[in-house]
Steps between C-alpha positions, in 0.01 A plus 500: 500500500412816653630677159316249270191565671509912401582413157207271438281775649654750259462254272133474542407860533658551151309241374133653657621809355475394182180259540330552814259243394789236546348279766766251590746802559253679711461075712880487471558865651252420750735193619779706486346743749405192689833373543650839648206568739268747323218306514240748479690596179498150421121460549423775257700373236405161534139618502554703184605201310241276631265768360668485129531082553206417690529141384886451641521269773865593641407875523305427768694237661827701518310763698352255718891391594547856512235553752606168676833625550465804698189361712191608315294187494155616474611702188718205354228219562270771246780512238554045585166490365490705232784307346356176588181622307711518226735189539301244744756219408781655671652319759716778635228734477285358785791403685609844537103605531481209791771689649393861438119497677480590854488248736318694774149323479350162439392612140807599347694235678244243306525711218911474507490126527268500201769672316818272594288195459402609119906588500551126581256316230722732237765383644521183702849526604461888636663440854418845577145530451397179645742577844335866522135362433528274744654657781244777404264198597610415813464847608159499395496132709573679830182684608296237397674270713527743798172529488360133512410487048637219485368394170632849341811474642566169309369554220759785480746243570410236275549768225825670639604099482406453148756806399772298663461198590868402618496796753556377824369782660136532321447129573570521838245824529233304295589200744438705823155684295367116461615422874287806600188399255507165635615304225744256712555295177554803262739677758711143560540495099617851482709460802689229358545658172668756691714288660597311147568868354697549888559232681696706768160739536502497883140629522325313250631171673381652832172544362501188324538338840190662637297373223594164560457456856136693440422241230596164702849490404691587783815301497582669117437848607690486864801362217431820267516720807820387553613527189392920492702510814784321369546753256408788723549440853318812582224475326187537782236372320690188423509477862182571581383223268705203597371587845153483377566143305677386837216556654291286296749262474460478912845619544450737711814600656672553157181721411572720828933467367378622183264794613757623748758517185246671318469764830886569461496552155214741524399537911140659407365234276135437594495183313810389715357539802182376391660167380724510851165544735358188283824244520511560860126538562509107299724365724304610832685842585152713463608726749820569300308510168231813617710794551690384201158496340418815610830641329373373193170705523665816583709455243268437223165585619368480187605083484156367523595127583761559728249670736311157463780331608534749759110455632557102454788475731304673784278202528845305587563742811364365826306765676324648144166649543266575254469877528834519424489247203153712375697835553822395261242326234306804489849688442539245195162585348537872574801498236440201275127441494395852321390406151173646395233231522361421147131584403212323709475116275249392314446146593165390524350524861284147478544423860499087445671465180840313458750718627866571332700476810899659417796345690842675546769329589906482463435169658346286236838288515643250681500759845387342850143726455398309178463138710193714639405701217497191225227290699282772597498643144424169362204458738303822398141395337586636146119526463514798694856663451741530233868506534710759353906460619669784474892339539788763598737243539860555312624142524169260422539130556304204461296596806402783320368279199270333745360840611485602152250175412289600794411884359220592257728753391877564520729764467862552559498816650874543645584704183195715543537829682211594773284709244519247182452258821160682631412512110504168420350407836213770390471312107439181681195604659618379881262532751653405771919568518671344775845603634670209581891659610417767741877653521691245395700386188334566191191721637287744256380665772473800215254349321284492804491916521356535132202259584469297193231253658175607710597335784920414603550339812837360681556208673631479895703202378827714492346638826641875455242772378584702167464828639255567173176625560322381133439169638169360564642254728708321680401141492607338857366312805426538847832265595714736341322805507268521861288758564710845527739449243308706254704809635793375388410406083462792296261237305140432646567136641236227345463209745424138357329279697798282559912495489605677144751215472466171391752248438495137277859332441581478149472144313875502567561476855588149567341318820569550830773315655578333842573707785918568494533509848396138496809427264722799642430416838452925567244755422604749140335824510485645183386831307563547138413897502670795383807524716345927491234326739820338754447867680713546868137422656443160301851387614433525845177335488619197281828508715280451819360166318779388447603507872196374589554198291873313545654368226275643272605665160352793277489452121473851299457435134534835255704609180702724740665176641712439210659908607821429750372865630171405581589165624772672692162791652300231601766264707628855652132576599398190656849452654369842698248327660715182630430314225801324315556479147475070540085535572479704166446330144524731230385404196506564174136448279529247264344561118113405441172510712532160558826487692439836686196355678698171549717651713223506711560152627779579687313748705312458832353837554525804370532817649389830387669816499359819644375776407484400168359185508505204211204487273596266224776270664303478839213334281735296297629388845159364598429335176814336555408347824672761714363677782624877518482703862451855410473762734178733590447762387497847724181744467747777318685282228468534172323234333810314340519381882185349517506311208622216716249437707221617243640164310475278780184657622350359122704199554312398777827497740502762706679331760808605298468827588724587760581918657833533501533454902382101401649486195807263580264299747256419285724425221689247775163296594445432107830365483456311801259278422649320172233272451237765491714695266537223263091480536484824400760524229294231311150641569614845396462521128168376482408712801596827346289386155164458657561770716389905407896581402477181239146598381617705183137490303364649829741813515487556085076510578591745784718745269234434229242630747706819602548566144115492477463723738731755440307494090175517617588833717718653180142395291284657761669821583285658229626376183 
């Protein structure tokens, strides 16, 4: 070959010899050169014809290859484009141009793509353009993602798809971009397109099973998990995220299987742990869940919710105090709540028009908190406020529809990140923005920081202080928040003149029934909290009722009882403190309001746990005709321990307050006396309505009133 080579040079040296005006054997010489590594020789030649045939489209183009070849891009991309001046219909052409720019920077990567993609529409079926271009796409993906442009980074994706649409690969990447956006519905489409291009893709099924069990569809995605793991055993996320659907499914002890798996496939997985502290916190081991909570933090500090968790499980641990809850919120805001607060608004400062009050909630579902939240919305005087719901639920059900006829104005907002979040909040002209979540699931507590409204407040109802110090208030009462607490809120605390709580049963609680112990012939205790709230210290107490009372039983009603590793917690706690397994009743909730707050009936009292007392269930239990003992609170609890008696305070029945020392005997005299107890049980209901805790126009005037207040200072502060 070697040999041929030298000829055809000879060959075309002759030829110049004679006509040196002979272009195509000056371009043919050039190649020649090219070919056995002179390329500077080559470049001159080339050039030379080029010069003689300025109009020749391959002159160029072979040099470009030329320059290709021995890594020259910069100076083959400027002979790419003089041949495409020349020939702009060929295919190969801007392939080889696509390929030839520099790939350093954002512009010539765009500028690349631009090339392969007009390679493509010459040539549909060009494998090799359309595979470059869009990996050259994803790349481009990557920093926009890392860096929370969400909306760039798919629509980078979306094209890199439209190159190749039956790659596996892109559609997964454009899957996880929409996840990341916040387009739950785009992401499950792409997801299972991946999966039909795939089906043994062990990561999109593991992220397909997240999506499901965050958009109500639990039982599918705990089966998809599976699935990922069946056809990669070590896959940790796919771990991780059947731990997080068994969680939700209330299977708790296969959640903490699952995350331990997870911890021996990889044993410093934040997530893991994270998912571990929650499955065990769920099933009433808090102390076990906050050093594994802890672990979590430290190993991804920068995990914004699972330091929420973290702050939320405190209020589970008896002995909490509220400089030390103030102390790790303030650590939250310190690193989370540090976005630049947007320019001073431009709402107009009438001190008694309507106000535009904004409401943020991943609770507008069918979640224990809406039973309080639905009435007192629907009493407001929309005279004087507007509603605008600002919904970061993931999983919306017909609940949510009921909310969503309440507002003035909706908006879906669990796609929206923080800032297009504050925005909107900002286009709507709120006045007022209320924080309904505090720390827990489904907060924007980043919204808060830019300031999109003149005047944001949070709510005590969550009882645990933000740490942020852009509110205007903290909207409480004197029952849960007495005089001295303000040291431990970062927020200033707002006082109503009555309980912040108020409670009516919803048109589907069915009526009271007879007293069982008149049928059973024994008293049933009862509590239908959160087994988190069954703490070492609310065991003993209940356990001391129950010896105070013979024969009696105790009825605990939660999700958690259909878990054999819950169930199997529970009997091993109370069995600690002498009571056997044959007192207990565990039982599992049956589906609909209705038959929830039936099983009711077969309760005598209830008993509430301690420190974290019940809010919702202790107010179903009255409604329902059942008296519940709670305990008294202590000068340095947190608030979510005087919740209890702040309830019964409202109630009107303070005499079911009991300190812990007169817990048991207190509870024993109300069981004594069955015919006052059945008295009671059917005065109860209509008690609690006329009383300040059923008096729900009465609290929404109070809020509206605070509201007021806090305008009327934003108005007068010299605007």
């Amino acid at each position: 070959m070697n040999g041929r080579l030298a000829e055809a040079e000879i060959l075309y040296g002759r030829i110049l010899e004679a006509a040196p005006e002979q272009a195509d054997a000056r371009h043919l010489l050039g190649v020649l050169c090219g070919q056995t590594e002179r390329v500077e020789q080559a470049a001159a030649l080339i050039g030379a014809a080029m010069a003689l045939r300025p109009d020749a489209a391959d002159y160029p183009a072979n040099l470009a290859n030329i320059l290709d070849a021995v890594g020259q891009p910069e100076r083959a991309a400027a002979a790419h484009r003089r041949a495409l001046s020349l020939a702009p219909d060929a295919a190969e052409s801007w392939y080889r141009f696509g390929n030839a720019l520099p790939h350093g920077g954002t512009h010539l990567r765009e500028a690349a793509v631009a090339a392969l993609e007009r390679a493509v529409r010459l040539v549909p079926g060009d494998h090799r353009a359309a595979g470059r271009a869009a990996l050259l796409l994803q790349i481009m993906a990557r920093p926009h993602r890392d860096a929370g442009r969400r909306v760039e980074a798919a629509a980078l994706l979306e094209r890199s798809v439209g190159l190749l649409p039956e790659d596996a690969g892109i559609r997964f990447d454009r899957a996880a971009a929409l996840y990341a956006l916040g387009d739950r519905s785009g992401a499950m489409r792409e997801f299972r397109h991946t999966l039909a291009l795939a089906p043994g893709h062990a990561e999109a099924l593991s992220n397909l099973g997240l999506l499901l069990d965050e958009t109500g569809r639990t039982t599918d995605g705990a089966t998809a998990c599976r699935r990922a793991l069946a056809v990669q055993p070590g896959h940790v996320e796919g771990w991780v995220n059947l731990s997080a659907a068994c969680e939700t499914l209330g299977r708790y002890g296969a959640a903490a299987e699952a995350a331990r798996r997870a911890l021996t496939v990889q044993p410093g997985h934040a997530g893991a742990f994270s998912n571990l502290a929650g499955a065990l916190g769920l099933m009433g081991r808090v102390e076990e869940s906050l050093p594994l909570l802890q672990r979590a933090v430290r190993l991804d500090p920068d995990d914004r919710d699972a330091r929420s968790r973290y702050l939320c499980a405190l209020l589970y641990r008896s002995g909490q105090d509220g400089a030390g809850l103030l102390e790790e919120s303030r650590r939250w805001a310190e690193r989370f709540a540090v976005a630049a607060p947007l320019p001073p608004p431009a709402n107009d400062p009438d001190p008694n028009r309507r106000l535009r009050i904004g409401l943020v909630s991943g609770d507008f579902r069918n979640h224990a908190f809406s039973f309080y939240m639905e009435p007192l919305f629907r009493a407001f005087d929309r005279s004087a406020v507007e509603l605008f719901f600002y919904s970061t639920a993931t999983a919306p059900d017909a609940k949510t529809e009921r909310f969503r006829a309440l507002a003035d104005r909706w908006c879906d907002a669990a796609a929206l990140t923080e800032e297009e979040l504050a925005a909107r909040v900002r286009r709507d002209g709120v006045d007022v923005l209320v924080d309904l979540a505090s720390h827990t699931a489904g907060n924007r507590l980043g919204i808060f920081t830019r300031r999109p409204a003149p005047v944001q407040v949070t709510t005590a109802v969550n009882i645990v202080t933000t740490g942020i110090d852009r509110f205007d208030a903290c909207i409480t009462d004197a029952l849960l928040a007495p005089p001295g607490e303000e040291a431990h809120y970062a927020e200033p605390l707002l006082r109503l003149p009555r309980f912040s709580w108020a409670y009516q049963g919803p048109p589907e609680a069915p009526e009271v029934g007879p007293l069982p112990a008149l049928r059973n012939g024994f008293i049933t205790f009862g509590s239908f909290n959160n087994p988190s709230k069954i703490t070492e210290e609310t065991a003993a107490l209940w356990a001391g009722v129950l010896r105070a009372v013979p024969n009696s039983r105790l009825l605990l009603k939660y999700k958690a009882m259909r878990d054999p590793a819950s169930r199997a917690h529970l009997t091993a706690l109370f069995a600690c403190h002498g009571v056997s397994s044959d007192r207990l009743e565990l039982r599992r909730p049956p589906a609909g309001i209705r038959a929830n707050l039936a099983d009711y009936n077969d309760v005598d009292i209830g008993l509430d746990p301690t420190p974290y007392n019940g809010h919702t269930t202790t107010c179903e239990a009255l409604w329902m005709g059942v008296p519940v003992i709670v305990p008294a609170g202590r000068p340095q609890d947190l608030g979510i321990a005087r919740v209890g008696s702040a309830i019964m305070v409202s109630a009107g029945l303070s005499d079911l307050i009991a300190p812990d020392a007169a817990y048991a005997a207190r509870a024993a005299a109300l069981a004594a006396d069955r015919d006052a107890l059945a008295v009671l049980r059917a005065e109860l209901r209509s008690r609690v309505a006329a009383s300040p805790l059923g008096d729900v126009p009465a609290l929404a005037r109070a809020y509206e009133a605070a509201f007021r207040t806090l305008w009327r200072r934003w108005c007068g502060a010299g605007r």
